[in-house]
N, C-alpha and C positions, 0 to 999 in steps of 0.2 A: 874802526868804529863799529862795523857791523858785526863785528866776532864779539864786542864789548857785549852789546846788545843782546845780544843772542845767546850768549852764556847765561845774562842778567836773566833773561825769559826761563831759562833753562833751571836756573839754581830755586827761582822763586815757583816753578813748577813743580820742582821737587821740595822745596819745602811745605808747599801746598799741601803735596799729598801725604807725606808725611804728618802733617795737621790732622789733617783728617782721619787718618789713622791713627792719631794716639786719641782724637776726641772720642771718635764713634768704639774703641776699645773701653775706653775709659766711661763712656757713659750707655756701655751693654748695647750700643745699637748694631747686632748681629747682621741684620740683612743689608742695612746701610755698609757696612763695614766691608763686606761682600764685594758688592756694587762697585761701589769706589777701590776697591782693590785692583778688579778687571776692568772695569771702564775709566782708565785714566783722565779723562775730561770732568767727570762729575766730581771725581774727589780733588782735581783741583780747583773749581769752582765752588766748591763746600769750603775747602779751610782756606781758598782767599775768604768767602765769605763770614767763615767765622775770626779771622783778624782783625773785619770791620764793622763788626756787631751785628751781622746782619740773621745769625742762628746760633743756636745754641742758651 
């Protein structure tokens, strides 16, 4: 059950950040784009947050 978990964190981390990089490509935010490329924390917290209206 904990491998389940763990993956589950894992895939949705990565889709995260991948959010955030197609948003901040797509809407010219260059230094954001940056940011979140190197600092994996912030762009996964940007594109869970733009999943649940919370930017963009």
């Amino acid at each position: 059950m904990n491998n389940l978990i763990g993956l589950s964190v894992l895939l949705v981390s990565i889709a995260a950040w991948f959010q955030h990089l197609y948003t901040c490509f797509n809407e010219k935010m260059w230094g954001f784009l940056v940011a979140g490329a190197i600092f994996f924390p912030v762009a996964v917290i940007h594109g869970i947050g733009i999943w649940f209206g919370f930017w963009h």
